[in-house]
PyMOL Python script that loads the backbone (N, CA, C, O; Angstrom):
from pymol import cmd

cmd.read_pdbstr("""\
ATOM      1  N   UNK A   1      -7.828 -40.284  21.691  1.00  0.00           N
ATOM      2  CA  UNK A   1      -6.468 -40.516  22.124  1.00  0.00           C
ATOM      3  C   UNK A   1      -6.402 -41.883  22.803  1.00  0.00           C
ATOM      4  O   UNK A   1      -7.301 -42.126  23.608  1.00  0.00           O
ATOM      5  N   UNK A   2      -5.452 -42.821  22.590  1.00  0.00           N
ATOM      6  CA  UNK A   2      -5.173 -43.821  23.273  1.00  0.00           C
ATOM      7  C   UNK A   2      -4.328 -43.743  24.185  1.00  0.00           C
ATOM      8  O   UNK A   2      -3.866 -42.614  24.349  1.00  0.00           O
ATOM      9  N   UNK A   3      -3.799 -44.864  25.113  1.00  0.00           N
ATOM     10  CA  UNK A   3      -2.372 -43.721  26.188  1.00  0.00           C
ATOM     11  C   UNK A   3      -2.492 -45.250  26.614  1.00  0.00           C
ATOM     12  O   UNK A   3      -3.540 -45.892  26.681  1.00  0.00           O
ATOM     13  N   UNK A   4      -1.239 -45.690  26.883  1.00  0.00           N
ATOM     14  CA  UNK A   4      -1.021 -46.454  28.380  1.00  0.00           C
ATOM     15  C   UNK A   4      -0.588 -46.420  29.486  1.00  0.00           C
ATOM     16  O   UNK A   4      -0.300 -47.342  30.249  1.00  0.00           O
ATOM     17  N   UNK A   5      -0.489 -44.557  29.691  1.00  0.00           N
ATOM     18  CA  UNK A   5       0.197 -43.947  30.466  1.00  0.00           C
ATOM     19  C   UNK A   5      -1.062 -43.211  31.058  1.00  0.00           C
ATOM     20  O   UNK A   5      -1.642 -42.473  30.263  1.00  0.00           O
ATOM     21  N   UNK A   6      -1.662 -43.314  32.556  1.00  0.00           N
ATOM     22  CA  UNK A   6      -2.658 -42.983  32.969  1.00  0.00           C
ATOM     23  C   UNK A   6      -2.877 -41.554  33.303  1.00  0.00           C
ATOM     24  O   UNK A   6      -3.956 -40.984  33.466  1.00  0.00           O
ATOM     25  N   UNK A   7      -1.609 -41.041  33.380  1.00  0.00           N
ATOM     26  CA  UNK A   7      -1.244 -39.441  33.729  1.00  0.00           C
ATOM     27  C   UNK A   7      -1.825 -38.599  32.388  1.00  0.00           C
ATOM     28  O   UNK A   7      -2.223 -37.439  32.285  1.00  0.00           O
ATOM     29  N   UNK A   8      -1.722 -39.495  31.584  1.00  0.00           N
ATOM     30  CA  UNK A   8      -2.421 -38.803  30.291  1.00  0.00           C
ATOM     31  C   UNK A   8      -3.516 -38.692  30.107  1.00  0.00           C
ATOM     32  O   UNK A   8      -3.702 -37.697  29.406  1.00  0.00           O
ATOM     33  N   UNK A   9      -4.446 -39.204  30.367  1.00  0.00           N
ATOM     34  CA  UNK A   9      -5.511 -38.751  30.707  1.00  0.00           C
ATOM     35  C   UNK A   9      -5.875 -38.001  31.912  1.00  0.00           C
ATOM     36  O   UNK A   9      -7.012 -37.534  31.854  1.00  0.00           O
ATOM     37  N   UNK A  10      -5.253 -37.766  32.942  1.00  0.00           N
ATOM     38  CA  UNK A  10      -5.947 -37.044  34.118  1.00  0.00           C
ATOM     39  C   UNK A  10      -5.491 -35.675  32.761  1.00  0.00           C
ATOM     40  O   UNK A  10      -6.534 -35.026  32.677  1.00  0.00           O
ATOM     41  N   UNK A  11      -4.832 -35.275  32.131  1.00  0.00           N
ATOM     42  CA  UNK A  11      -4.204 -34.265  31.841  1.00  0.00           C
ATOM     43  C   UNK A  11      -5.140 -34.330  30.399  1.00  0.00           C
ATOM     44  O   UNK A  11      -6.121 -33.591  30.477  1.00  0.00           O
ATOM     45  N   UNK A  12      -5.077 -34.739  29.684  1.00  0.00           N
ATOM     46  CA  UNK A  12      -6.349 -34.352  28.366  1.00  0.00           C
ATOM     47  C   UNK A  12      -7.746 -35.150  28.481  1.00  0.00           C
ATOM     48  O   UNK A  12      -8.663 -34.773  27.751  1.00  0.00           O
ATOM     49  N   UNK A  13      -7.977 -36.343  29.448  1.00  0.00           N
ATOM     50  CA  UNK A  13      -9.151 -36.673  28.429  1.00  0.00           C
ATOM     51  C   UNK A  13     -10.445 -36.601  29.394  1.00  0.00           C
ATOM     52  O   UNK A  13     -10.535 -37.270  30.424  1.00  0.00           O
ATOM     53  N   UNK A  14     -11.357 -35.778  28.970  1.00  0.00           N
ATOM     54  CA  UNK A  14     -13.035 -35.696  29.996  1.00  0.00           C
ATOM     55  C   UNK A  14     -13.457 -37.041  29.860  1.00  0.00           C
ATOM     56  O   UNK A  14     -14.039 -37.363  30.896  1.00  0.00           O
ATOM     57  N   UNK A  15     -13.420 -38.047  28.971  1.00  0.00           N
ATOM     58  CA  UNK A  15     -13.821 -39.457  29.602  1.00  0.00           C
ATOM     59  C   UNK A  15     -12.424 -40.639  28.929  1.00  0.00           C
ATOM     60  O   UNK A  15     -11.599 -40.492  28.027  1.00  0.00           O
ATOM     61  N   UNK A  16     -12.724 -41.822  29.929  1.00  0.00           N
ATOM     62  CA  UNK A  16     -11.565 -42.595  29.903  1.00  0.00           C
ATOM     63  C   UNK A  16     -12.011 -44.084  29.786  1.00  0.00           C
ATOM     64  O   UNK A  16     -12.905 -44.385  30.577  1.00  0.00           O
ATOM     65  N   UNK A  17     -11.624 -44.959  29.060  1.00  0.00           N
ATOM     66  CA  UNK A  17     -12.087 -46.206  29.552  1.00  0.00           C
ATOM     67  C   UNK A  17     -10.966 -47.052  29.656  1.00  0.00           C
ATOM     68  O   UNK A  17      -9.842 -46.698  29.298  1.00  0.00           O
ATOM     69  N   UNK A  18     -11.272 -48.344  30.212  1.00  0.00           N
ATOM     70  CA  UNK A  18     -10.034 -49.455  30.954  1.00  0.00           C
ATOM     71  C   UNK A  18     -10.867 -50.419  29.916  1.00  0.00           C
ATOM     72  O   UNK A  18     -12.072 -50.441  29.665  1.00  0.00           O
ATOM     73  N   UNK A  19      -9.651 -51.299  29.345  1.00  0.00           N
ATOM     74  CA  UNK A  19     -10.137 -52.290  28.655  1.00  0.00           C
ATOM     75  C   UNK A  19      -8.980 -53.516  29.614  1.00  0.00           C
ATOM     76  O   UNK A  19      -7.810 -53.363  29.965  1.00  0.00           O
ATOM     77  N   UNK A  20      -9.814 -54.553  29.777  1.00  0.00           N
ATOM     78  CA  UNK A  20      -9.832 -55.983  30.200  1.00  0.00           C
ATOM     79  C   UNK A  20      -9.855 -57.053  29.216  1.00  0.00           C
ATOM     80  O   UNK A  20     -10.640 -56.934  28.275  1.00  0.00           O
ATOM     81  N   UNK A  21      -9.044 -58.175  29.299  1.00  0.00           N
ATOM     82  CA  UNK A  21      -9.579 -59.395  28.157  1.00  0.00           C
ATOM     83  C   UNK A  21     -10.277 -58.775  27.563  1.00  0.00           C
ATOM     84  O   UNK A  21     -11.441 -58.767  27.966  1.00  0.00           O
ATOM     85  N   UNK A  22      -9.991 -58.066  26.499  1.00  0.00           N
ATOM     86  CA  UNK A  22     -10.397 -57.170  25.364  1.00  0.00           C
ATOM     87  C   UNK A  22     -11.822 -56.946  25.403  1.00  0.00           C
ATOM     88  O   UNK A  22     -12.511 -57.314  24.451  1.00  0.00           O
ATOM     89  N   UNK A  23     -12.274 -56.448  26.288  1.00  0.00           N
ATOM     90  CA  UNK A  23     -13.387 -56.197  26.324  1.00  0.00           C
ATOM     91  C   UNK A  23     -13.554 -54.699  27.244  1.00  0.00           C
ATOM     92  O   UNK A  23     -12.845 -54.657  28.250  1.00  0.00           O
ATOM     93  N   UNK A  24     -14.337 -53.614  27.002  1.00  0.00           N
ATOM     94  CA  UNK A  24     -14.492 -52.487  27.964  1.00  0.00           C
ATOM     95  C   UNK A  24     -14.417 -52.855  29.604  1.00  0.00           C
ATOM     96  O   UNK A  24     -15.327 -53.674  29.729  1.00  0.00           O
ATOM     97  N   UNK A  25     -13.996 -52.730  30.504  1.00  0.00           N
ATOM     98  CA  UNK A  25     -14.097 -52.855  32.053  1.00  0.00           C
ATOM     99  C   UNK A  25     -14.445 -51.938  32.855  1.00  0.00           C
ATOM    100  O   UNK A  25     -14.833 -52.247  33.982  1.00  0.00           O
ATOM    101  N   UNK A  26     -14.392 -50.833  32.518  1.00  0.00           N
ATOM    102  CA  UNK A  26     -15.094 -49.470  33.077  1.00  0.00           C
ATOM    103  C   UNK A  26     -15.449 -48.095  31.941  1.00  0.00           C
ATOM    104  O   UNK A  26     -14.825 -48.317  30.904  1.00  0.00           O
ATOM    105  N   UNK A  27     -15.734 -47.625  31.905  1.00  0.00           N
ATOM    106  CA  UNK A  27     -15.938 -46.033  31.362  1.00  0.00           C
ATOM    107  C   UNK A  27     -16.523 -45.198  32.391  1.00  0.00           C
ATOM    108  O   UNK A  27     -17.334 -45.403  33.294  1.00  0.00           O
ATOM    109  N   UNK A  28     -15.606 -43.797  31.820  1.00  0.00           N
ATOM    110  CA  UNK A  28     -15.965 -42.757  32.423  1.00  0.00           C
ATOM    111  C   UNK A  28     -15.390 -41.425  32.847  1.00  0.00           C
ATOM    112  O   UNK A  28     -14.891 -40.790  31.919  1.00  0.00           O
ATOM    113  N   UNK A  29     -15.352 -40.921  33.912  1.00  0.00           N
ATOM    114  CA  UNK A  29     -14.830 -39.780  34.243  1.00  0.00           C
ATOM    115  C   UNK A  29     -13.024 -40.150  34.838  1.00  0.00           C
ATOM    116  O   UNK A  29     -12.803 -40.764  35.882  1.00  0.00           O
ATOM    117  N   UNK A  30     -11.888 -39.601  33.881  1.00  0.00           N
ATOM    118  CA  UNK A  30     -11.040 -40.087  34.611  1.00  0.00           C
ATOM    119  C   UNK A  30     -11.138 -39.789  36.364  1.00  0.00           C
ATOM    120  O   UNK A  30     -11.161 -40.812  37.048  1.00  0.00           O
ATOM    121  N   UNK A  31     -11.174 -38.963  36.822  1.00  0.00           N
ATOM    122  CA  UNK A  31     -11.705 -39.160  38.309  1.00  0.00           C
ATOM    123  C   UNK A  31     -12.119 -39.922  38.689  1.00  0.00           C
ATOM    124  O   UNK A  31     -11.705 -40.411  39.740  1.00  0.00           O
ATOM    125  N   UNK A  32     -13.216 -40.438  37.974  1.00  0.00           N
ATOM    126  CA  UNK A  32     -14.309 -41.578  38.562  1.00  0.00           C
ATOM    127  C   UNK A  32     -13.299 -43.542  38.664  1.00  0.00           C
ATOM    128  O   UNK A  32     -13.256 -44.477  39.464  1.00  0.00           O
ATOM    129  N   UNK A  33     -12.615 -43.151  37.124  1.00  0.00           N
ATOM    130  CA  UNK A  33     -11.844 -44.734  36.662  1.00  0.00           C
ATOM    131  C   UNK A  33     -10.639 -45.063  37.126  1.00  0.00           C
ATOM    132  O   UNK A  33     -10.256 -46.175  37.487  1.00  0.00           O
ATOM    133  N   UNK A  34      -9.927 -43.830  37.098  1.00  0.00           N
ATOM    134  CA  UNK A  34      -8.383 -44.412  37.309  1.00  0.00           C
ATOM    135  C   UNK A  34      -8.644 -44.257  38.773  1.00  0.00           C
ATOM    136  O   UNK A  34      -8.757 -43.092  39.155  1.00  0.00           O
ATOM    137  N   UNK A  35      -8.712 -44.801  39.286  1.00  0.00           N
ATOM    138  CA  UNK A  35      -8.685 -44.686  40.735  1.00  0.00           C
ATOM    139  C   UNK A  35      -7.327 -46.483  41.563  1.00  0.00           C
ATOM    140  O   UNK A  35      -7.194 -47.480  40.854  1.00  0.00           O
ATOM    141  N   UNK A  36      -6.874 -46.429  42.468  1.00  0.00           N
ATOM    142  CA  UNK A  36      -6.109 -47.450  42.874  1.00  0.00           C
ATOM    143  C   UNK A  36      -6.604 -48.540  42.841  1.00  0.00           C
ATOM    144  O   UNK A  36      -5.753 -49.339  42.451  1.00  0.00           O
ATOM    145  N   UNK A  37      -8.046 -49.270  43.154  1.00  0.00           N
ATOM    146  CA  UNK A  37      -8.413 -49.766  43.454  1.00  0.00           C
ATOM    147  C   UNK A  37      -9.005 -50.979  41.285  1.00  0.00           C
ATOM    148  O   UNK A  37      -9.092 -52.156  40.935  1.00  0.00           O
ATOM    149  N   UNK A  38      -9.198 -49.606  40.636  1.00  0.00           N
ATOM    150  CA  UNK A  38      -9.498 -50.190  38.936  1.00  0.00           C
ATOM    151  C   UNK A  38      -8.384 -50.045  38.676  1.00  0.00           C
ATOM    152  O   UNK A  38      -8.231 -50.995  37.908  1.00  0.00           O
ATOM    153  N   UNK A  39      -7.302 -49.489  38.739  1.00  0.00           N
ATOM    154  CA  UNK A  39      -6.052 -49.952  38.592  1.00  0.00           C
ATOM    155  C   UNK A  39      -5.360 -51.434  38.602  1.00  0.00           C
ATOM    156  O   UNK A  39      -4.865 -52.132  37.718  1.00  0.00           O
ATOM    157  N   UNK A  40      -5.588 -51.622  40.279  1.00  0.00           N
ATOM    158  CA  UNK A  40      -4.909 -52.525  40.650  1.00  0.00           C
ATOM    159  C   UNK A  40      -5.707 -53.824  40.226  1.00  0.00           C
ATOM    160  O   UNK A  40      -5.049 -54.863  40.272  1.00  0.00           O
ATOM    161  N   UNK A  41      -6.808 -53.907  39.887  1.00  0.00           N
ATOM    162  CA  UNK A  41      -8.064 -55.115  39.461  1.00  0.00           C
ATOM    163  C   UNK A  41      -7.118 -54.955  37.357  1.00  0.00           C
ATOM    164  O   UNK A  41      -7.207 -55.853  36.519  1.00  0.00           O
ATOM    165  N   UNK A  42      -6.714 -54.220  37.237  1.00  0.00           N
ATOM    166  CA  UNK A  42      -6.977 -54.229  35.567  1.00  0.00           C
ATOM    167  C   UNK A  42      -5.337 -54.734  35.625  1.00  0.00           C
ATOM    168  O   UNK A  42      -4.964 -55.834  35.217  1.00  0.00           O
ATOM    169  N   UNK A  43      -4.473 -53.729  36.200  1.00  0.00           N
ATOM    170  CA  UNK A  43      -3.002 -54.616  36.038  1.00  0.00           C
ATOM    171  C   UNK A  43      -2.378 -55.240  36.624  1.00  0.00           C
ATOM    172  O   UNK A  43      -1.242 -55.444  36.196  1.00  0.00           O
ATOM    173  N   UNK A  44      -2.885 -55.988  38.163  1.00  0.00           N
ATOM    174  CA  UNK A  44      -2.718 -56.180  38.963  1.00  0.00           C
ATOM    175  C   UNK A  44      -1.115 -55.743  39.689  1.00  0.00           C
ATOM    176  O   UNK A  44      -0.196 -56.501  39.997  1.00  0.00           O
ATOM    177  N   UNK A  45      -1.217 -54.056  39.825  1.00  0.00           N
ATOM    178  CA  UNK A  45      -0.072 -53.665  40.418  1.00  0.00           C
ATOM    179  C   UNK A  45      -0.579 -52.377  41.285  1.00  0.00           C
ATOM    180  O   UNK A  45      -1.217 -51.448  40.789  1.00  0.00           O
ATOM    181  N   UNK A  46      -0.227 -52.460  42.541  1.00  0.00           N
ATOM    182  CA  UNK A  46      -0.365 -51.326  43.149  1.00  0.00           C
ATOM    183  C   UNK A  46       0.148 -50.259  43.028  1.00  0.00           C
ATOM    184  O   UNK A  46       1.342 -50.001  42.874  1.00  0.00           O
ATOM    185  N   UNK A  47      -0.917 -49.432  43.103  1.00  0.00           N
ATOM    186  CA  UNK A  47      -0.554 -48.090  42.142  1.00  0.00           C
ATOM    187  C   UNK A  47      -1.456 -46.355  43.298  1.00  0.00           C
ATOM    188  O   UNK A  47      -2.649 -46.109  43.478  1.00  0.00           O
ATOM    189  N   UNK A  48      -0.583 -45.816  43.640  1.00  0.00           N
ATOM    190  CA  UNK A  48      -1.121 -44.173  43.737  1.00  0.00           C
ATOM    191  C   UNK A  48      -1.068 -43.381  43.497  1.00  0.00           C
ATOM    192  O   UNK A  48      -0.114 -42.619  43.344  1.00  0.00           O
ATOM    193  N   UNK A  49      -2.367 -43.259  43.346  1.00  0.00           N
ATOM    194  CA  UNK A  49      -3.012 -42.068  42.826  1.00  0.00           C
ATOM    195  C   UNK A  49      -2.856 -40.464  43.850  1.00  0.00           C
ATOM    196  O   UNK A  49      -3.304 -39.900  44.849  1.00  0.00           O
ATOM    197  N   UNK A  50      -2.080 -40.345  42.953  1.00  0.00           N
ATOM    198  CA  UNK A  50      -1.638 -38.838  44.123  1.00  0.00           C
ATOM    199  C   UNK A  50      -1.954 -37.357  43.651  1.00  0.00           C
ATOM    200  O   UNK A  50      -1.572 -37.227  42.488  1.00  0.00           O
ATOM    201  N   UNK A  51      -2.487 -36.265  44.122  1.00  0.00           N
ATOM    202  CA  UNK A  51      -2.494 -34.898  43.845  1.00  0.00           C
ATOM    203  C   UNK A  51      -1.537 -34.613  43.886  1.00  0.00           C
ATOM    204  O   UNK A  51      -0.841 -35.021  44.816  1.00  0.00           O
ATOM    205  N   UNK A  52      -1.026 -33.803  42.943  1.00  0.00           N
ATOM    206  CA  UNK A  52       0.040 -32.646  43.223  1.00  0.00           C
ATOM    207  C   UNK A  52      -0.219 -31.354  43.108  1.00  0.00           C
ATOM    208  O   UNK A  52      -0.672 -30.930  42.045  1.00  0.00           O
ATOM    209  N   UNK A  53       0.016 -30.530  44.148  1.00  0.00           N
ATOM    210  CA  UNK A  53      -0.553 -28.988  44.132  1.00  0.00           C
ATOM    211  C   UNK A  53       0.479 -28.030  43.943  1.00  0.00           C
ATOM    212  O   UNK A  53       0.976 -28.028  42.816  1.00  0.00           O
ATOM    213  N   UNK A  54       0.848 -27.353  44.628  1.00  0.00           N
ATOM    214  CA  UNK A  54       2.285 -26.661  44.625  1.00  0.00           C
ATOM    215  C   UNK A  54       2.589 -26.189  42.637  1.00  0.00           C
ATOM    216  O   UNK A  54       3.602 -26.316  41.949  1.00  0.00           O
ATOM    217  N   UNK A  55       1.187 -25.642  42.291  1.00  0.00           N
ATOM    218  CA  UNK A  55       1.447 -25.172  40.995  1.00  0.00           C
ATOM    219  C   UNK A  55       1.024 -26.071  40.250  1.00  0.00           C
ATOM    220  O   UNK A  55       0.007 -25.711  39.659  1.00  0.00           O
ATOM    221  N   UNK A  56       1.436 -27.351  39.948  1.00  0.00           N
ATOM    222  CA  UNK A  56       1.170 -28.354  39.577  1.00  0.00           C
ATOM    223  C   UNK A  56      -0.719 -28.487  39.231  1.00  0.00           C
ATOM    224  O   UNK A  56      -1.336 -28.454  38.166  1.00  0.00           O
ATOM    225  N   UNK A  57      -1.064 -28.602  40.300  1.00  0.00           N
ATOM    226  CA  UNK A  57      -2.272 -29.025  40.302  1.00  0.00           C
ATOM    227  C   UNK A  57      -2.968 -30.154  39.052  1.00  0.00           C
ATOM    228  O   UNK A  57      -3.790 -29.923  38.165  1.00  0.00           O
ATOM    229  N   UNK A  58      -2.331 -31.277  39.382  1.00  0.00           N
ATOM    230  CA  UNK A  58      -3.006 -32.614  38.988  1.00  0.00           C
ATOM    231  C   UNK A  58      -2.632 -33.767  39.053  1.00  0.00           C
ATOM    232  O   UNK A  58      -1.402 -33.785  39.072  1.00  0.00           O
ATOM    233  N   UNK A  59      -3.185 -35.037  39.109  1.00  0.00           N
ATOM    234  CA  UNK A  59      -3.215 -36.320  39.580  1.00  0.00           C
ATOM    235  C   UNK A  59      -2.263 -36.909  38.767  1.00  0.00           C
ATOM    236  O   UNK A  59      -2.315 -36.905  37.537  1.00  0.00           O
ATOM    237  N   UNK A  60      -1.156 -37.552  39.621  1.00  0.00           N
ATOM    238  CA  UNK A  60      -0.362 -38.722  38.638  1.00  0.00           C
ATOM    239  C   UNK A  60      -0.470 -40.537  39.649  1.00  0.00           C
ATOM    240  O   UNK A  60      -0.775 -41.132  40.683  1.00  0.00           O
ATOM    241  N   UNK A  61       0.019 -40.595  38.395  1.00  0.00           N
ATOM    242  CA  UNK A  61       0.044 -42.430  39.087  1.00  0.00           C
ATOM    243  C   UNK A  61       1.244 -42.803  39.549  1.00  0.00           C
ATOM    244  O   UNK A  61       2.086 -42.417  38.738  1.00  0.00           O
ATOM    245  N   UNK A  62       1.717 -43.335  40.405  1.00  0.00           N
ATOM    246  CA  UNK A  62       2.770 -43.755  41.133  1.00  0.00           C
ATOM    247  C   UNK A  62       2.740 -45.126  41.350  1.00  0.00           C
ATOM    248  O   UNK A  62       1.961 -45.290  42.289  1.00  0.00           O
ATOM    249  N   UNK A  63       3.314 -46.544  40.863  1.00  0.00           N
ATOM    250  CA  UNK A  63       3.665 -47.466  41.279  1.00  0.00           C
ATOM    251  C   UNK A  63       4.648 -48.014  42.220  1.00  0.00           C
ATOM    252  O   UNK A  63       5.877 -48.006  42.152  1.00  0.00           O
ATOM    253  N   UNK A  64       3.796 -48.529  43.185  1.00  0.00           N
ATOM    254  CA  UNK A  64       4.406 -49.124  44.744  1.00  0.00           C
ATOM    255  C   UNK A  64       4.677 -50.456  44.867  1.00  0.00           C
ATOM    256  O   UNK A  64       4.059 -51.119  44.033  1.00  0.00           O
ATOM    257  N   UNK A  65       5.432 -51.149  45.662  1.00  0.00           N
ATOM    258  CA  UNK A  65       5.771 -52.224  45.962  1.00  0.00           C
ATOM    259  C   UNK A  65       5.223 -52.517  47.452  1.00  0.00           C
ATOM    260  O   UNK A  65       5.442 -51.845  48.460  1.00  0.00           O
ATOM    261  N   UNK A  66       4.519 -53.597  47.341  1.00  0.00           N
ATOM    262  CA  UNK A  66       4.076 -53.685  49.019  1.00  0.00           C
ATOM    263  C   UNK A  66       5.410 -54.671  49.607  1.00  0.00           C
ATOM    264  O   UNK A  66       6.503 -54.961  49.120  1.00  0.00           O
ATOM    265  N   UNK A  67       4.587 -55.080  51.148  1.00  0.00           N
ATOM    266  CA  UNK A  67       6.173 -55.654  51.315  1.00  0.00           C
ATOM    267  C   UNK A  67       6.718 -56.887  51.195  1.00  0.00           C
ATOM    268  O   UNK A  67       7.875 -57.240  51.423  1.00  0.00           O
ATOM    269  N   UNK A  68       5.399 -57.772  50.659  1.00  0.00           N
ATOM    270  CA  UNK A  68       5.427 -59.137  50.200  1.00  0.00           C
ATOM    271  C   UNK A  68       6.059 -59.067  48.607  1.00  0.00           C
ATOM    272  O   UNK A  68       6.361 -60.198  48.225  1.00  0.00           O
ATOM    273  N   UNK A  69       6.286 -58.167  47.750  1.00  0.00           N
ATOM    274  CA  UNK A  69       6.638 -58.255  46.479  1.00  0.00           C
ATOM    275  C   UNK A  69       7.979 -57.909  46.657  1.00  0.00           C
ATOM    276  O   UNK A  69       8.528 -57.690  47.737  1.00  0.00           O
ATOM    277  N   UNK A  70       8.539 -57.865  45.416  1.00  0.00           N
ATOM    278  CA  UNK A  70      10.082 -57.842  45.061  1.00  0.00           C
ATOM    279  C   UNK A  70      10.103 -57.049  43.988  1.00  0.00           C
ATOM    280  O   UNK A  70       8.986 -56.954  43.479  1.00  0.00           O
ATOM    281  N   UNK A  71      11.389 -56.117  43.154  1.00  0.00           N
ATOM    282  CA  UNK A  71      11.864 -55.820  42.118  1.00  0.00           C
ATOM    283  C   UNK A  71      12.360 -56.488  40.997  1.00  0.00           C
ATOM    284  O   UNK A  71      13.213 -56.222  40.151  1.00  0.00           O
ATOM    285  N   UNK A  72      11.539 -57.505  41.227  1.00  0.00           N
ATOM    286  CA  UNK A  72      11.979 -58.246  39.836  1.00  0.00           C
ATOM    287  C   UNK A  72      13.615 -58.879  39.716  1.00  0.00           C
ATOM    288  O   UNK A  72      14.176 -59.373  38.738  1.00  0.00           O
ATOM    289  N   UNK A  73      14.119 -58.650  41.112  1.00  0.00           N
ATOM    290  CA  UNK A  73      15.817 -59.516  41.731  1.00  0.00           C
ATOM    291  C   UNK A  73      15.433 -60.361  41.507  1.00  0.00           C
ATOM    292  O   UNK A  73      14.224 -60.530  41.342  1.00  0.00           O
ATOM    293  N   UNK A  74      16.572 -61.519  41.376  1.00  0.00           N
ATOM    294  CA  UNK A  74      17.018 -62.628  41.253  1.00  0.00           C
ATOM    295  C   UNK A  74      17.582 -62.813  43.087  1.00  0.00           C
ATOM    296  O   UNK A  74      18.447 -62.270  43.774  1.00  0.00           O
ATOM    297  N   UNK A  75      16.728 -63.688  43.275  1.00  0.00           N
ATOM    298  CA  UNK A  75      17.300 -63.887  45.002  1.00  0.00           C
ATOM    299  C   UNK A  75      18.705 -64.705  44.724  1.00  0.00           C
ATOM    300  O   UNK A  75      19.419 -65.042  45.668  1.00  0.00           O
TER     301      UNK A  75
END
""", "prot")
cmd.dss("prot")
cmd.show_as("cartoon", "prot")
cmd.util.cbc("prot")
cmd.orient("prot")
């Protein structure tokens, strides 16, 4: 499966890899890869990684704005 949607793999795939300047940048356990930190190095956007329990039970990605960035406004 391919995905550019990271939620898709916490949800089907036992291993995951991040490709960089077309080349592999990590493999492995989605647990282990998608994490905020290979996220934010691969697309450079801050991103969390959050549990959801309450039935749910599993990890999605959430993109954040810190407070030096903008929405893409026109000042």
């Amino acid at each position: 499966m391919a995905s550019h949607f990271p939620d898709h793999a916490f949800l089907h795939a036992d291993q995951v890899g991040i490709l960089k300047n077309r080349s592999m940048a990590v493999s492995g356990k989605p647990d282990q890869v998608l994490t905020e930190e290979v996220l934010f190095s691969t697309y450079g956007i801050h991103i969390r990684v959050i549990e959801v329990l309450d039935g749910i039970n599993r990890k999605i990605c959430v993109p954040v704005l810190k407070e030096n960035e903008t929405r893409g406004e026109n000042p």
